[in-house]
N, C-alpha and C positions, 0 to 999 in steps of 0.2 A: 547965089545961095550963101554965101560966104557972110555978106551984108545980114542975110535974114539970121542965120545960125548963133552970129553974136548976139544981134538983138534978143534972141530965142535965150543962148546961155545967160545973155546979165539977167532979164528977166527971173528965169531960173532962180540964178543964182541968189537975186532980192528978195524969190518966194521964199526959199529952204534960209535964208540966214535972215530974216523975220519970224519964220517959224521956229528957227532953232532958238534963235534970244528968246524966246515966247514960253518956250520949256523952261526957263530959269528963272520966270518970272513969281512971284510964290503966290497968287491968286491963279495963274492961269495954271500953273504946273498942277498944283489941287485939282483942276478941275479934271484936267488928262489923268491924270493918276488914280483917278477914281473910274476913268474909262477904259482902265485897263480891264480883262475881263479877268472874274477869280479865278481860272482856272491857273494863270499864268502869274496869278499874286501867289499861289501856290509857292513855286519857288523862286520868285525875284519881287522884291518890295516894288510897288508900281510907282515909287517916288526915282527909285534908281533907274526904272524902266525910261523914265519921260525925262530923267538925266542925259541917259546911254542916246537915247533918242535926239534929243536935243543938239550934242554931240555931234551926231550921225548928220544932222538937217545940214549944222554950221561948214563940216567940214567938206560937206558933199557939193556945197554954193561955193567955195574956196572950189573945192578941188576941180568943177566943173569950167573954172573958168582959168585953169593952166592946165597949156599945150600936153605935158607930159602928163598930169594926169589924167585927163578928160576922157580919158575911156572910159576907165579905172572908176573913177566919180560917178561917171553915169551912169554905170552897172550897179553898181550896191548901190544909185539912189534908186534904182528900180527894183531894187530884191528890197530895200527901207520901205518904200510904197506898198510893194507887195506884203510885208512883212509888220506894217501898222494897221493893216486893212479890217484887224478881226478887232481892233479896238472900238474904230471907227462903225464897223458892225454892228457891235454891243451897246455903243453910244445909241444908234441906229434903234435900236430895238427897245431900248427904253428912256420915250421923250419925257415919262413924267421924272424919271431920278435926273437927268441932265438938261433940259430946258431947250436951248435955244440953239447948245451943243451936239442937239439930237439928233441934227441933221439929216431927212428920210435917206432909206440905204441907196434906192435906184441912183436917184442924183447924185450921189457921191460916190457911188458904185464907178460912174462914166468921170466922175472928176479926177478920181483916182487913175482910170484909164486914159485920159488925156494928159493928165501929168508924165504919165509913164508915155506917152507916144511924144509929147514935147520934150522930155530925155534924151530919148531914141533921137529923136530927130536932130537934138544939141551935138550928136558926139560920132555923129556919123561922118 
């Protein structure tokens, strides 16, 4: 299991720190930022949001793959998953404002959930 679990964490870790460079990108950051949903541009600019986020992705690929923090890592990248989900929603919910970002919800619904069980399973 030891073999598979690294394999498991680089992985990981090459998804969340491509996605988090992805947030700093300034076409692609536009495009998240607008998938923010309004209730939560309410009180945080959705540009800081997919900042904070970005942040979140890079550090959680770092921190999933040392020994000390790899609990720690894995736990908030699964409250992060859980906790980007209503973006991914709202994207969800309207293919014609977001296109190709609109990703339907079921599918991504269980991608989200797989993500979150390949974590688990990295840090166990």
């Amino acid at each position: 299991m030891d073999v598979t679990q690294w394999i498991i964490r680089i992985a990981l870790a090459a998804v969340f720190l491509f996605m988090g460079v992805n947030h700093f990108l300034p076409a692609t950051a536009r495009g998240m930022a607008a998938m923010v949903p309004p209730a939560l541009k309410a009180h945080v600019s959705g540009k800081t949001l997919v900042r904070f986020t970005g942040v979140c992705e890079i550090a959680g690929a770092v921190g999933i793959l040392v020994p000390a923090t790899r609990f720690a890592a894995g736990i908030a990248l699964v409250l992060f998953l859980i906790a980007v989900f209503p973006a991914n929603a709202y994207a969800a919910e309207h293919p014609e404002k977001f296109g190709r970002a609109a990703f339907p919800f079921w599918p991504r619904y269980f991608a989200q959930l797989g993500l979150i069980l390949l974590v688990l399973l990295a840090i166990v």
